[in-house]
PyMOL Python script that loads the backbone (N, CA, C, O; Angstrom):
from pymol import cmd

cmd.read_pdbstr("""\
ATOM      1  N   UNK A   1       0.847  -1.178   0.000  1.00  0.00           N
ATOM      2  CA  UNK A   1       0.000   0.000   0.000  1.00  0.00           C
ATOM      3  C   UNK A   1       0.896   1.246   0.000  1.00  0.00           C
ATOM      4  O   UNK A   1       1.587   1.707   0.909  1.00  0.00           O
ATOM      5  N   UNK A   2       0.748   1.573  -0.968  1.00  0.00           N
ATOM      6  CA  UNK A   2       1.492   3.314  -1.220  1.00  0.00           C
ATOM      7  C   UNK A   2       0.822   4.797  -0.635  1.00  0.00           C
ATOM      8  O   UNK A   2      -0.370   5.063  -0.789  1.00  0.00           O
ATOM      9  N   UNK A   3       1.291   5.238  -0.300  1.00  0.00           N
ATOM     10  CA  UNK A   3       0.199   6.812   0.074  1.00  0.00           C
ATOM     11  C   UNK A   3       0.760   7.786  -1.117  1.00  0.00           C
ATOM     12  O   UNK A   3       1.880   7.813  -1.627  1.00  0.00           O
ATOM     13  N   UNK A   4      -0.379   8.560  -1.380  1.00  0.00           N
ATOM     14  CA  UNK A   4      -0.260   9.151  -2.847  1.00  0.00           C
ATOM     15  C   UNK A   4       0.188  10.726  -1.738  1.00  0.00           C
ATOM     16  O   UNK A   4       0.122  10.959  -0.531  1.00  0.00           O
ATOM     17  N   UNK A   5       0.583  11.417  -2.816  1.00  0.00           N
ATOM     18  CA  UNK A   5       1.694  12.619  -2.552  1.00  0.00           C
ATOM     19  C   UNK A   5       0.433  13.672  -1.600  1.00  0.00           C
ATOM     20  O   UNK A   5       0.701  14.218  -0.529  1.00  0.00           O
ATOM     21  N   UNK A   6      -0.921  13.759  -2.305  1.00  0.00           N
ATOM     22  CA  UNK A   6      -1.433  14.721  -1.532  1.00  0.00           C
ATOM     23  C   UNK A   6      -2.152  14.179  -0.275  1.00  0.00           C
ATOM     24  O   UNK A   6      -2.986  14.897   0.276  1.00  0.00           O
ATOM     25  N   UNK A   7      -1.811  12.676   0.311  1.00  0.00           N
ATOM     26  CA  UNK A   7      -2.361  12.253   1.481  1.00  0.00           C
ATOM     27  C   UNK A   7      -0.719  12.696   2.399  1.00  0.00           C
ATOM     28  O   UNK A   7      -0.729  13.254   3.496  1.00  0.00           O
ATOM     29  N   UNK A   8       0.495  12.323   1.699  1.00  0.00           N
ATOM     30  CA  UNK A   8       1.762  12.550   2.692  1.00  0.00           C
ATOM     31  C   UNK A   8       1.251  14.049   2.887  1.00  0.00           C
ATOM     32  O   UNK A   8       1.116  14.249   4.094  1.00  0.00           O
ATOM     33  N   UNK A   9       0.992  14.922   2.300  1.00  0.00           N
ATOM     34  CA  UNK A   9       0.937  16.406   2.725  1.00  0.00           C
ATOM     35  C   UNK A   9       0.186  16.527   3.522  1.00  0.00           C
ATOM     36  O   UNK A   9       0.586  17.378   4.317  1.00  0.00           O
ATOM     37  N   UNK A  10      -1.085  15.992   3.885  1.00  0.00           N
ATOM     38  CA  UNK A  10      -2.214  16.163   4.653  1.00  0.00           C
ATOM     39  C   UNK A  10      -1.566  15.678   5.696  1.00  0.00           C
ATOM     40  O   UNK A  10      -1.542  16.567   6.547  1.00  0.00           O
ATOM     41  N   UNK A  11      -1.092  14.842   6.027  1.00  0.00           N
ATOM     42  CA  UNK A  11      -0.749  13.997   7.429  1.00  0.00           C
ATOM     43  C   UNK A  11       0.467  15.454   8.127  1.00  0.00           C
ATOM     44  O   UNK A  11       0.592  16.076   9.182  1.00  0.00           O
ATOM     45  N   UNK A  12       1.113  15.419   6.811  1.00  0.00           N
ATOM     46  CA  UNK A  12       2.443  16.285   7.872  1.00  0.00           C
ATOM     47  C   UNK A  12       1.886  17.643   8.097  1.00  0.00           C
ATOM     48  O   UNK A  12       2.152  18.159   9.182  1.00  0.00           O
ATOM     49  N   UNK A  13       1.032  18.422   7.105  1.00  0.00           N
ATOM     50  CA  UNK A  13       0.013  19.314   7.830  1.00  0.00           C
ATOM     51  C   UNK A  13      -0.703  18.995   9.196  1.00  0.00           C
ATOM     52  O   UNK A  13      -0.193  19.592  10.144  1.00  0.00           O
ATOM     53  N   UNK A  14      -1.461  18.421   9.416  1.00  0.00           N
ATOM     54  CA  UNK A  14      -2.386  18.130  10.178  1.00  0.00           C
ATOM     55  C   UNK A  14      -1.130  17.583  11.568  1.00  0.00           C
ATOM     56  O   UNK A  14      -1.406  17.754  12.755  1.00  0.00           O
ATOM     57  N   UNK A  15      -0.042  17.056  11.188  1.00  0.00           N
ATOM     58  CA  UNK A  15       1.173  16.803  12.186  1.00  0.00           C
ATOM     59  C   UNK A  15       1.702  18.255  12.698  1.00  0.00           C
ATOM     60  O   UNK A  15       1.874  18.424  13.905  1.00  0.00           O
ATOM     61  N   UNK A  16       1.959  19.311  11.757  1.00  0.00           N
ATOM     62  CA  UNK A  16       2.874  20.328  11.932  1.00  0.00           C
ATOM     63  C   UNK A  16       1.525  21.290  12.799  1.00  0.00           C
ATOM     64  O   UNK A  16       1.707  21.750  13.927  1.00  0.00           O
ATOM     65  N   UNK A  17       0.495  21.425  12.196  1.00  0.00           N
ATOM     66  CA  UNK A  17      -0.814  22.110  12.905  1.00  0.00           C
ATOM     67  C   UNK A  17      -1.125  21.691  13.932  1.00  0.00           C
ATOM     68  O   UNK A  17      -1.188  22.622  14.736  1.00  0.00           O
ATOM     69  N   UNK A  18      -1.434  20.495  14.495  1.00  0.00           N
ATOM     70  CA  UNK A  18      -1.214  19.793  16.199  1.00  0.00           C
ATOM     71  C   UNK A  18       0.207  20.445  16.949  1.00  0.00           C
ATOM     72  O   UNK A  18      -0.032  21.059  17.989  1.00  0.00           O
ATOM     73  N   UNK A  19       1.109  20.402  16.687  1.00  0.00           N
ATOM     74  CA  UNK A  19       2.156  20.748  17.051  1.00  0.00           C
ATOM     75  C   UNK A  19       2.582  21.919  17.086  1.00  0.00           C
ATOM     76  O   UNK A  19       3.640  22.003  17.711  1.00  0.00           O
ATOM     77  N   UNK A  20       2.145  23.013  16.612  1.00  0.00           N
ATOM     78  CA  UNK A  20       1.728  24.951  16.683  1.00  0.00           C
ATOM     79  C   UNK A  20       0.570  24.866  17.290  1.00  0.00           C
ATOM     80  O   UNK A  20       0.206  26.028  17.475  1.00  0.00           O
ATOM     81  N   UNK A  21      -0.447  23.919  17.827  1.00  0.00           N
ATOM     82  CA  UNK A  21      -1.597  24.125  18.392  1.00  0.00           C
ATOM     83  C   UNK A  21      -0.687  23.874  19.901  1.00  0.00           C
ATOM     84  O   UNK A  21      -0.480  24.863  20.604  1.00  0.00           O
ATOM     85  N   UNK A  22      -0.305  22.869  20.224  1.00  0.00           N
ATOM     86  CA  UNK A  22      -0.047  21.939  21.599  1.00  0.00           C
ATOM     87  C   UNK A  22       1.460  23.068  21.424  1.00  0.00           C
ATOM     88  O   UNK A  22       1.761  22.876  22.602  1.00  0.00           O
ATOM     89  N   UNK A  23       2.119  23.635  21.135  1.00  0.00           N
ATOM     90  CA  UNK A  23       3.623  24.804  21.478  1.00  0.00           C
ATOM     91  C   UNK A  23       2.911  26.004  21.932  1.00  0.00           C
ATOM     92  O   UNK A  23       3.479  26.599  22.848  1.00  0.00           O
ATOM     93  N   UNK A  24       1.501  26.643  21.401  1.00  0.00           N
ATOM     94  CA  UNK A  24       1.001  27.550  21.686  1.00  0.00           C
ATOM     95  C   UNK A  24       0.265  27.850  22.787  1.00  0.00           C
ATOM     96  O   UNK A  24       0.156  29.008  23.190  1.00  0.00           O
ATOM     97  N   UNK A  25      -0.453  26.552  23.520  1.00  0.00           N
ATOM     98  CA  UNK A  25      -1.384  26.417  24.494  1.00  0.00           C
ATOM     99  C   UNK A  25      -0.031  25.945  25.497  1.00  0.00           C
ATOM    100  O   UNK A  25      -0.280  25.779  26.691  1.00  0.00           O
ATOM    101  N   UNK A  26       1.142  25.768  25.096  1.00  0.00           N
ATOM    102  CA  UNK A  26       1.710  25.697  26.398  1.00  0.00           C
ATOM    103  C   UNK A  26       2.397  27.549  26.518  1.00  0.00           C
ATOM    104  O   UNK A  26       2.679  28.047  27.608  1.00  0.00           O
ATOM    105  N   UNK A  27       2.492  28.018  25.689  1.00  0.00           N
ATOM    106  CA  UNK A  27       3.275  28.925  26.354  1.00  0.00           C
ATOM    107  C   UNK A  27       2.098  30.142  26.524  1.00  0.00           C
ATOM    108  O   UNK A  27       2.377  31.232  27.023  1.00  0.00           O
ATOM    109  N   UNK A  28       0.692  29.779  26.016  1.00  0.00           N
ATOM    110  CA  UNK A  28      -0.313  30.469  26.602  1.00  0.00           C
ATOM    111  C   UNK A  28      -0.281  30.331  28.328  1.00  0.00           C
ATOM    112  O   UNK A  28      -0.082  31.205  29.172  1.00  0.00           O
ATOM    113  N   UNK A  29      -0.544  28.951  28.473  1.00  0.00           N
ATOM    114  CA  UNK A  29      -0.286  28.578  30.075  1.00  0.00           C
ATOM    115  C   UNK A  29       0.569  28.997  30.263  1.00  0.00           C
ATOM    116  O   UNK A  29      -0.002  29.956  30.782  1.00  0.00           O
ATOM    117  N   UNK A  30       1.808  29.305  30.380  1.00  0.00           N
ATOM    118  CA  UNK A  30       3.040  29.324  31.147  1.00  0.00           C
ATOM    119  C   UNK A  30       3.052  30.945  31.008  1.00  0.00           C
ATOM    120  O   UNK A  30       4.100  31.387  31.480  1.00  0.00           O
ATOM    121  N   UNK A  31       2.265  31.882  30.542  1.00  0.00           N
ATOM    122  CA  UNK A  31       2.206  33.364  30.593  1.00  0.00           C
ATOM    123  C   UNK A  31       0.989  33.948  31.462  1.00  0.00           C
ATOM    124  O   UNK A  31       0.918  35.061  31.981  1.00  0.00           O
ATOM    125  N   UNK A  32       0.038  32.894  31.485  1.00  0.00           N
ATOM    126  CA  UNK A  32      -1.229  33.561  32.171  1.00  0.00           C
ATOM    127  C   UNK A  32      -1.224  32.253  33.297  1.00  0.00           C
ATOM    128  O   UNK A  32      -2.300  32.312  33.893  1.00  0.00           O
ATOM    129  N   UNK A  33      -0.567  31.324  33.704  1.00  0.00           N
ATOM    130  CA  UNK A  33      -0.484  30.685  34.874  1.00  0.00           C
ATOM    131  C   UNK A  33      -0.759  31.558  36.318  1.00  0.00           C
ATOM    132  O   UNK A  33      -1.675  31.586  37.141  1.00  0.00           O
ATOM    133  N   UNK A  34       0.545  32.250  36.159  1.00  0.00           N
ATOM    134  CA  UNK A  34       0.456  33.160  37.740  1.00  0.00           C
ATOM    135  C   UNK A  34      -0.709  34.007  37.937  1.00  0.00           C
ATOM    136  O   UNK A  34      -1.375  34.151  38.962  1.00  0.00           O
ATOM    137  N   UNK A  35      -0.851  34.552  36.783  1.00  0.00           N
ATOM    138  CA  UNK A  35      -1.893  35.443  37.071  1.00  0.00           C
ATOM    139  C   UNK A  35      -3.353  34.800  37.926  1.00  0.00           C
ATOM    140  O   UNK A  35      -4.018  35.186  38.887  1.00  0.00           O
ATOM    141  N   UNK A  36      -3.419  33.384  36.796  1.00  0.00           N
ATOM    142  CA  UNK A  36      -4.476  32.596  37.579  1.00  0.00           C
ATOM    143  C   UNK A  36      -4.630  32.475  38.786  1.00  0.00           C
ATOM    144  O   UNK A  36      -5.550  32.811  39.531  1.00  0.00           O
ATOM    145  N   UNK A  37      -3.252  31.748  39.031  1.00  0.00           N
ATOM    146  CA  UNK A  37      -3.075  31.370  40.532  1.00  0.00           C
ATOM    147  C   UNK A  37      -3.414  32.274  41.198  1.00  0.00           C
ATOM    148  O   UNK A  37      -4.362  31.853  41.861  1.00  0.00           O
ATOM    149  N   UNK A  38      -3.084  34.039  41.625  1.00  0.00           N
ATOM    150  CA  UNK A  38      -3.269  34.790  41.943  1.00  0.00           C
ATOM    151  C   UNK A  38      -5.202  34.921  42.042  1.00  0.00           C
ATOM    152  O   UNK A  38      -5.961  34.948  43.011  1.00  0.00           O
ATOM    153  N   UNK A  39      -5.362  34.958  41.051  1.00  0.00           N
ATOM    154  CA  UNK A  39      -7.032  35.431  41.104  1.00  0.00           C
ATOM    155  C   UNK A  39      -7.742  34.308  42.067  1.00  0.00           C
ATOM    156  O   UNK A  39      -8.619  34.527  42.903  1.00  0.00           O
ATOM    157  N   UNK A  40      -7.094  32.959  41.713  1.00  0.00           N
ATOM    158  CA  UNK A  40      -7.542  31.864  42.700  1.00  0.00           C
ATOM    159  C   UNK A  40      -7.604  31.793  44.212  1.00  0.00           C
ATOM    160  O   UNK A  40      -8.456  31.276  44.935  1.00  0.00           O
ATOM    161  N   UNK A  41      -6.153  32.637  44.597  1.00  0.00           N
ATOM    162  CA  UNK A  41      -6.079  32.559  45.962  1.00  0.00           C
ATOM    163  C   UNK A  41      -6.959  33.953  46.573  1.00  0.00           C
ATOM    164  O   UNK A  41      -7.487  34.121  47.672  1.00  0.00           O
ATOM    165  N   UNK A  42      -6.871  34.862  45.363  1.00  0.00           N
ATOM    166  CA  UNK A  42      -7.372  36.043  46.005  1.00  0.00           C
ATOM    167  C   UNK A  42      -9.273  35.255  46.111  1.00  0.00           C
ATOM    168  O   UNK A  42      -9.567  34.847  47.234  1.00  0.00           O
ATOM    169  N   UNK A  43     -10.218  35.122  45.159  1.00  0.00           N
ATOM    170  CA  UNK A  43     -11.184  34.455  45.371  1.00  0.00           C
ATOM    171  C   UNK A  43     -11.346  33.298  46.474  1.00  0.00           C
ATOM    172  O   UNK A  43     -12.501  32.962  46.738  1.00  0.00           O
ATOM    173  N   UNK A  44     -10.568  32.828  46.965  1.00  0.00           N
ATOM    174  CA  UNK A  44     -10.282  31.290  48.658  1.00  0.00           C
ATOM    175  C   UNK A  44     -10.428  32.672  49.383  1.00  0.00           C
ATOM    176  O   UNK A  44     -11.510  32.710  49.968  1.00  0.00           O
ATOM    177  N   UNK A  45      -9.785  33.681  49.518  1.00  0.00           N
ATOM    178  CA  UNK A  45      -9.941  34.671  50.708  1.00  0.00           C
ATOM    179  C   UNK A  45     -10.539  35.326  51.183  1.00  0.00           C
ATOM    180  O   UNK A  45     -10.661  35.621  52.372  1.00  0.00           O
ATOM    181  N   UNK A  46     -11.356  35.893  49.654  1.00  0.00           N
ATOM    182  CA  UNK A  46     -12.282  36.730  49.624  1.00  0.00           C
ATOM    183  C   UNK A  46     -13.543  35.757  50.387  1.00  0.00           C
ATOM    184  O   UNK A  46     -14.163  36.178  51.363  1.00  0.00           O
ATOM    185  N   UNK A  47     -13.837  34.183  49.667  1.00  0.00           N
ATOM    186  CA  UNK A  47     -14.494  33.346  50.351  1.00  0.00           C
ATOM    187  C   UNK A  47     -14.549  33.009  51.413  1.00  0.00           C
ATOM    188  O   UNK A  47     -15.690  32.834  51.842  1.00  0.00           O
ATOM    189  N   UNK A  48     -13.228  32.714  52.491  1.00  0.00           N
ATOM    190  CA  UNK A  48     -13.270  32.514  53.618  1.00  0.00           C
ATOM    191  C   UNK A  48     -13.501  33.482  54.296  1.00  0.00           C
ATOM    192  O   UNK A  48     -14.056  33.300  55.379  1.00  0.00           O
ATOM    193  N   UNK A  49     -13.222  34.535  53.963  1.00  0.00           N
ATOM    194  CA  UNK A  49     -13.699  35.920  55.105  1.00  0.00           C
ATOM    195  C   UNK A  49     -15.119  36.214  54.843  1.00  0.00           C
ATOM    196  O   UNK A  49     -15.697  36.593  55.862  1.00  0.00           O
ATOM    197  N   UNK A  50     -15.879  36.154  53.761  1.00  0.00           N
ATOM    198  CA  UNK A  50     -16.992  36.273  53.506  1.00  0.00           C
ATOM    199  C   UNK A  50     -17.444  35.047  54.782  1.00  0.00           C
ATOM    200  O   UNK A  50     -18.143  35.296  55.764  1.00  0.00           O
ATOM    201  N   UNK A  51     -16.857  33.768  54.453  1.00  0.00           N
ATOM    202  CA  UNK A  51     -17.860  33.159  55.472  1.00  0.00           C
ATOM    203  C   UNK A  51     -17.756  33.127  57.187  1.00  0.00           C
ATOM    204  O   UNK A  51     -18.482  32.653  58.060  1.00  0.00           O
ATOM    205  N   UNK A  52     -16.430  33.904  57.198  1.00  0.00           N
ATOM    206  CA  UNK A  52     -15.946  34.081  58.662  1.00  0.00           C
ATOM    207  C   UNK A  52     -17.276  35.431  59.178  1.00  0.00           C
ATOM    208  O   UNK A  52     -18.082  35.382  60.107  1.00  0.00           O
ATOM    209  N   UNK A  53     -17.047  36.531  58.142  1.00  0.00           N
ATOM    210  CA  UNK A  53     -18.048  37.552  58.664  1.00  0.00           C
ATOM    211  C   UNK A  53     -19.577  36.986  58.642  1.00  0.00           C
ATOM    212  O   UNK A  53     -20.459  37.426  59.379  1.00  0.00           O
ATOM    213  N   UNK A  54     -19.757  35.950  57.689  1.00  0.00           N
ATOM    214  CA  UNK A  54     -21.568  35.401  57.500  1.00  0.00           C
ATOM    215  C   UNK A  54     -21.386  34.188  57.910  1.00  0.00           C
ATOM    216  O   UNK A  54     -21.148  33.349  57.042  1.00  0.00           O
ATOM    217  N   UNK A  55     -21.455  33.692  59.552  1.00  0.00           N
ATOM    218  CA  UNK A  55     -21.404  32.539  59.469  1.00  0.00           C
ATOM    219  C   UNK A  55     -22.689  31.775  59.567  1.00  0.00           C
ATOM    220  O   UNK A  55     -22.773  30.591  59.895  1.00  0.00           O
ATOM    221  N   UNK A  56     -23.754  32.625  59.229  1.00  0.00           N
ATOM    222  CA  UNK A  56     -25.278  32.039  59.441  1.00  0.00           C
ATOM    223  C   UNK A  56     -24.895  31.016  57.754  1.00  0.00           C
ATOM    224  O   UNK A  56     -25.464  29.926  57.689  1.00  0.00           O
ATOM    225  N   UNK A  57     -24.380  31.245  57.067  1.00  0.00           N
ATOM    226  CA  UNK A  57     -23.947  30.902  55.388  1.00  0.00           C
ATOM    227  C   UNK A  57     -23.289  29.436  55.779  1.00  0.00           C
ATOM    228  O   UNK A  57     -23.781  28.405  55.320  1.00  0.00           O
ATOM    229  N   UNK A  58     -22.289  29.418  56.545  1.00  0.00           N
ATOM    230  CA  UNK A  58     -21.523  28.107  57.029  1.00  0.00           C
ATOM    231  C   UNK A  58     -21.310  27.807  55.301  1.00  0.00           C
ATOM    232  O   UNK A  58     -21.667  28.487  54.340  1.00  0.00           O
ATOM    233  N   UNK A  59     -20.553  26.454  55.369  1.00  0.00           N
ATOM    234  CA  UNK A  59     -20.432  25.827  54.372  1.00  0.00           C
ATOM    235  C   UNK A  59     -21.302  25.915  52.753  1.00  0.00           C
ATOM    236  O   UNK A  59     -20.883  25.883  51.596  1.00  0.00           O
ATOM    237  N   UNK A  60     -22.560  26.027  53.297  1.00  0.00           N
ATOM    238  CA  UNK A  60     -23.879  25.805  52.069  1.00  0.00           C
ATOM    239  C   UNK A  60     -23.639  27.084  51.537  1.00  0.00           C
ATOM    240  O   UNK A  60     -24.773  27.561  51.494  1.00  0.00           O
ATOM    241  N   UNK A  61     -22.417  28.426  50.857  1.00  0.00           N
ATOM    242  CA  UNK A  61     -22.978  29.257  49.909  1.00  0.00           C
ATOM    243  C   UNK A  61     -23.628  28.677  48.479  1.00  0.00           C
ATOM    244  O   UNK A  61     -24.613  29.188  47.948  1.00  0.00           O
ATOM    245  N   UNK A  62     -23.197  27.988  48.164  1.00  0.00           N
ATOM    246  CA  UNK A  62     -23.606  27.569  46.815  1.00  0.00           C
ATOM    247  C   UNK A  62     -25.429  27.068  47.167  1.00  0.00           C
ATOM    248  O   UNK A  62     -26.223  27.418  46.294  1.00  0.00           O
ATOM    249  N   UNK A  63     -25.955  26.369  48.272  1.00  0.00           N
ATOM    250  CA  UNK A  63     -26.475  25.668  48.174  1.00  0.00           C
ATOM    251  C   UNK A  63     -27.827  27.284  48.625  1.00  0.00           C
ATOM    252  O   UNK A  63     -29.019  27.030  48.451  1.00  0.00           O
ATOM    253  N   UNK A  64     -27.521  28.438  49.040  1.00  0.00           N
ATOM    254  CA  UNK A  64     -28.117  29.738  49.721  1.00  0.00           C
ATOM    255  C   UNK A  64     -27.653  30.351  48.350  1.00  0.00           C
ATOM    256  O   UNK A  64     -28.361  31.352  48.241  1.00  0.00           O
ATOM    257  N   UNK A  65     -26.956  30.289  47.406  1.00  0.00           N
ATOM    258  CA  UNK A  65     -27.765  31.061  46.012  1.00  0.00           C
ATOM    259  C   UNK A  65     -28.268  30.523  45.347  1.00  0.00           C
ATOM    260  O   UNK A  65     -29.070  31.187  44.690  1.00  0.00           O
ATOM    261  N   UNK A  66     -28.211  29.368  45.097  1.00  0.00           N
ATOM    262  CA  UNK A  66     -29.276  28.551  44.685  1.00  0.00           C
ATOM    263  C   UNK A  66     -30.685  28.603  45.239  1.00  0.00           C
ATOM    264  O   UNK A  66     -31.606  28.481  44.432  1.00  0.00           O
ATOM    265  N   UNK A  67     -30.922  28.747  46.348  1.00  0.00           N
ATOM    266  CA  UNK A  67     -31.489  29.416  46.913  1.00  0.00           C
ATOM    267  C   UNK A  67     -32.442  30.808  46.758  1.00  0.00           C
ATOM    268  O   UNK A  67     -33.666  30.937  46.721  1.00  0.00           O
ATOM    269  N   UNK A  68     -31.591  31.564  46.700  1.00  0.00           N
ATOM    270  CA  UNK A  68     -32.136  33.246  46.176  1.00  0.00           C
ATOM    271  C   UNK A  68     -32.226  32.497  45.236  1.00  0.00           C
ATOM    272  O   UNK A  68     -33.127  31.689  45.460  1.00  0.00           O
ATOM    273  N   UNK A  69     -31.590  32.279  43.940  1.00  0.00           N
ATOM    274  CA  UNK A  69     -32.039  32.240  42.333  1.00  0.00           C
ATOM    275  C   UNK A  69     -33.401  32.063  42.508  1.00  0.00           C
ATOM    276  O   UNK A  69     -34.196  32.978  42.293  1.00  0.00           O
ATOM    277  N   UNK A  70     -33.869  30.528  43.027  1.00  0.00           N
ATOM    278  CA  UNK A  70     -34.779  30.491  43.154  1.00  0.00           C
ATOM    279  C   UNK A  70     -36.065  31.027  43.474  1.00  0.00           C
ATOM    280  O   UNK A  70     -37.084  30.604  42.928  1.00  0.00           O
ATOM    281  N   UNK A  71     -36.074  32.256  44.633  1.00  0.00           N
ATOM    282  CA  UNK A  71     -37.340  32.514  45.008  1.00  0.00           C
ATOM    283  C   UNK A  71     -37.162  33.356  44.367  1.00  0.00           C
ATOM    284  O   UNK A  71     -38.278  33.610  43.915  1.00  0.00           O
ATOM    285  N   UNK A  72     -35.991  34.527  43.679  1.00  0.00           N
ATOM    286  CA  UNK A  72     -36.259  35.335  42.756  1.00  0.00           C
ATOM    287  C   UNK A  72     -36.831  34.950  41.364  1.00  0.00           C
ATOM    288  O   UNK A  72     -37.561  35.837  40.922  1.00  0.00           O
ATOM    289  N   UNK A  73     -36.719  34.029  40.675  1.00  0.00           N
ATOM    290  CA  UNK A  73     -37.876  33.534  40.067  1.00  0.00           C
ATOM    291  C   UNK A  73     -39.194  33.005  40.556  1.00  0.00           C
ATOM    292  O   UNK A  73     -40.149  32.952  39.780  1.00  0.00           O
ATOM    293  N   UNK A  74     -39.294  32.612  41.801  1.00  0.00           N
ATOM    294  CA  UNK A  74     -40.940  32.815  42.021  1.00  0.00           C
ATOM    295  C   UNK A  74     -41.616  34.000  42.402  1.00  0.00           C
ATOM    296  O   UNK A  74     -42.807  34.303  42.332  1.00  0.00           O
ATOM    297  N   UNK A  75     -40.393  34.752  42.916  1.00  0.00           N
ATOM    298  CA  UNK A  75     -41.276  36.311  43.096  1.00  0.00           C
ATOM    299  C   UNK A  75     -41.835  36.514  41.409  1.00  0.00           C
ATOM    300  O   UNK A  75     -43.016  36.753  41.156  1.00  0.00           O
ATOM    301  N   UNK A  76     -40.690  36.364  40.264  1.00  0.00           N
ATOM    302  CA  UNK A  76     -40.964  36.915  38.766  1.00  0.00           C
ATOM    303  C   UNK A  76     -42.422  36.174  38.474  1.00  0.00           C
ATOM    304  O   UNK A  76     -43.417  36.783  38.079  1.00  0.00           O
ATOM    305  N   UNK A  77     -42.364  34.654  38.758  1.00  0.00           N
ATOM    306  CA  UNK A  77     -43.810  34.311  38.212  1.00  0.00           C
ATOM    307  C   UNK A  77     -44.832  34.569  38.682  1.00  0.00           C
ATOM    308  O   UNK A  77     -45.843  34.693  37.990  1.00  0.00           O
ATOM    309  N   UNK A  78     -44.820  34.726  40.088  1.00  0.00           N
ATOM    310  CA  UNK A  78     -45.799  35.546  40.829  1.00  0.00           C
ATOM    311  C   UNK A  78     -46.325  36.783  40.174  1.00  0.00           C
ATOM    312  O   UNK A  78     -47.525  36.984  39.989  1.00  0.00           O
ATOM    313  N   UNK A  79     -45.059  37.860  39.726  1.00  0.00           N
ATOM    314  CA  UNK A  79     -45.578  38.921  39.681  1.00  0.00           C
ATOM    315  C   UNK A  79     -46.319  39.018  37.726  1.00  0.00           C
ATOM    316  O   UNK A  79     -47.095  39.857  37.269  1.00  0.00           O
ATOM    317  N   UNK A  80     -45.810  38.070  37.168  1.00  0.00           N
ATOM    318  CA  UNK A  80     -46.171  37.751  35.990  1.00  0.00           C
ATOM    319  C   UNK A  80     -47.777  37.256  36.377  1.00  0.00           C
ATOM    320  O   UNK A  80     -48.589  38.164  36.199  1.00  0.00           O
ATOM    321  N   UNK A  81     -48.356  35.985  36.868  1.00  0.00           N
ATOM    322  CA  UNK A  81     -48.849  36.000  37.262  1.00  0.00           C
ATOM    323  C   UNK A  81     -50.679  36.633  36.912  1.00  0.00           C
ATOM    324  O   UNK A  81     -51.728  36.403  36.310  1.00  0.00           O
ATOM    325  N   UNK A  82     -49.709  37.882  38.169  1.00  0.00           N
ATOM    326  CA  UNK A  82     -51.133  38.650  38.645  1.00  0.00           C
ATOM    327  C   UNK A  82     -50.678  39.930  37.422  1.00  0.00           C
ATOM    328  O   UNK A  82     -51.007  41.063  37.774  1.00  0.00           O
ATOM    329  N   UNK A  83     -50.225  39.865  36.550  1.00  0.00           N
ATOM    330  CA  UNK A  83     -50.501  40.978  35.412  1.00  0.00           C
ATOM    331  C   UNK A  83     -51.404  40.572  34.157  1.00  0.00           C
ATOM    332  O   UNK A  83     -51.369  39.565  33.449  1.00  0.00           O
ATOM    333  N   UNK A  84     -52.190  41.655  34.128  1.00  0.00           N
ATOM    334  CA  UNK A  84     -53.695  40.835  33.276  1.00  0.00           C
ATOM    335  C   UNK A  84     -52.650  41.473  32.125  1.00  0.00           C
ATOM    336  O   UNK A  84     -51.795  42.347  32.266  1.00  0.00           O
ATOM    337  N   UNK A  85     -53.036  40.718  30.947  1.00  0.00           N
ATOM    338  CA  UNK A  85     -52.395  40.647  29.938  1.00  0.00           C
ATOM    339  C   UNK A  85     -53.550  41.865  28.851  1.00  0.00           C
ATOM    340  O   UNK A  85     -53.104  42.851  28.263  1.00  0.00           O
ATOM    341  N   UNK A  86     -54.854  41.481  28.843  1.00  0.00           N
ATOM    342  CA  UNK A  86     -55.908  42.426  28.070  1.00  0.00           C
ATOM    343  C   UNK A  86     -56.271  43.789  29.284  1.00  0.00           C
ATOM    344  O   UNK A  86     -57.324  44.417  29.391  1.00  0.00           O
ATOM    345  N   UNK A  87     -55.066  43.931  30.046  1.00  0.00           N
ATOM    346  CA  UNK A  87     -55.833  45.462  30.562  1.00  0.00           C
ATOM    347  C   UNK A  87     -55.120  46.308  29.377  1.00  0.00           C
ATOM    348  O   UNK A  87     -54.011  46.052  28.907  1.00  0.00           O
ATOM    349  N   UNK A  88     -55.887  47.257  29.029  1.00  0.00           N
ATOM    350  CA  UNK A  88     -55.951  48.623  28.227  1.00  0.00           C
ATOM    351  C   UNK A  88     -55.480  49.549  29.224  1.00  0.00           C
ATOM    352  O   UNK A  88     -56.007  49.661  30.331  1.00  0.00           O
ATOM    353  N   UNK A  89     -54.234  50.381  28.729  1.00  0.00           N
ATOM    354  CA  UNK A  89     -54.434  51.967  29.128  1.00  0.00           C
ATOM    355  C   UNK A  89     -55.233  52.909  28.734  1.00  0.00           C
ATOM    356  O   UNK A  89     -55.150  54.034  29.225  1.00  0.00           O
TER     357      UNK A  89
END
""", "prot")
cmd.dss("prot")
cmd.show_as("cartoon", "prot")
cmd.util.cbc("prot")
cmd.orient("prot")
């Protein structure tokens, strides 16, 4: 089995294009790494003091905006609701 000239080109394209994809996403990472890290630890701090000052919150924030989301959409259907749709000004 032979490979014809415009399948060798496709392969070493599609080789050389993986390989400027996977050189680029590393030195993307390795330029915006710290910064991450940084935003990460600053967000753990901002979190733990948030829950040191709210400790009625304890552990469950995720599970207390989930929470609000919620009744703020039942306040919306509520107030949808009771709006008559054929009142006239």
């Amino acid at each position: 089995m032979t490979l014809r000239k415009s399948n060798v080109r496709v392969v070493a394209l599609s080789c050389f294009y993986l390989l400027y994809v996977v050189i680029g996403a590393s030195i993307f990472s390795a330029i915006e790494e710290p910064k991450e890290r940084q935003q990460v630890k600053k967000l753990k701090s901002m979190r733990s003091h948030f829950l040191v000052k709210h400790q009625c919150v304890g552990g469950e924030l995720h599970f207390c905006i989930i929470c609000f989301r919620l009744s703020h959409c039942l306040q919306l259907a509520h107030s949808l609701r009771s709006w008559d749709i054929n009142q006239t000004s």
